[in-house]
N, C-alpha and C positions, 0 to 999 in steps of 0.2 A: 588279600583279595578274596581268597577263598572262603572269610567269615563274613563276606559282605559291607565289609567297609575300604573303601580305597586309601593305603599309605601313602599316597604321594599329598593326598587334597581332606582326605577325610571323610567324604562323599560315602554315603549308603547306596548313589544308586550306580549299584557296580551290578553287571548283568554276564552272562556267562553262556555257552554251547559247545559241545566236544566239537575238536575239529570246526570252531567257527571261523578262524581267518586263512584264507585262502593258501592252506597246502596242499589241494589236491583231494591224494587218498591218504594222508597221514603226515607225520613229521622222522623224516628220516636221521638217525641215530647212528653213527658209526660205530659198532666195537668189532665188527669182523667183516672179513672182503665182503659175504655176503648180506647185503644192508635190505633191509622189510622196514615197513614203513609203522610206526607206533600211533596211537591216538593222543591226542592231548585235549585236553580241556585248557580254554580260551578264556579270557576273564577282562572287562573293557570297563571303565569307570566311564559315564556317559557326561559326568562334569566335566572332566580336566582333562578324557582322552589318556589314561594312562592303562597300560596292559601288561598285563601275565601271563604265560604260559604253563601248562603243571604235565610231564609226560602223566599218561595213567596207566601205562604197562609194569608193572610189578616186577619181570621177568625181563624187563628191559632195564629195568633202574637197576636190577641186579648185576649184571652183567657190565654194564658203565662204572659199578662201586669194583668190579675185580682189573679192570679194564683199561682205565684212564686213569691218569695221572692225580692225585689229592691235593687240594689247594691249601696250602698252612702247615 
């Protein structure tokens, strides 16, 4: 989604806005008791309705990679 074409339908017309669908003030991430709220960027395919979310905190993504569990 992020190059602008939708994987689900193939659509270009994917459209985008940090924090566009309704979290508030951000999207909350667990790695420690004390949780802050992250940005993300929103990503909506206007054909088929299909959506992504991408955190954009750097310093959050790191801390999930020391943090949580590894899939595989």
């Amino acid at each position: 989604m992020r190059n602008g074409k939708c994987p689900k339908c193939g659509s270009n017309n994917v459209f985008t806005k940090k924090d566009g669908i309704g979290t508030g003030d951000g999207f909350y991430v667990r790695t420690s008791f004390m949780v802050s709220p992250s940005t993300v960027n929103d990503y909506i395919c206007t054909d088929c309705g299909y959506v992504e979310r991408f955190i954009d905190d750097k310093k959050k993504l790191a801390e999930v990679a020391q943090k949580w569990q590894k899939v595989g």
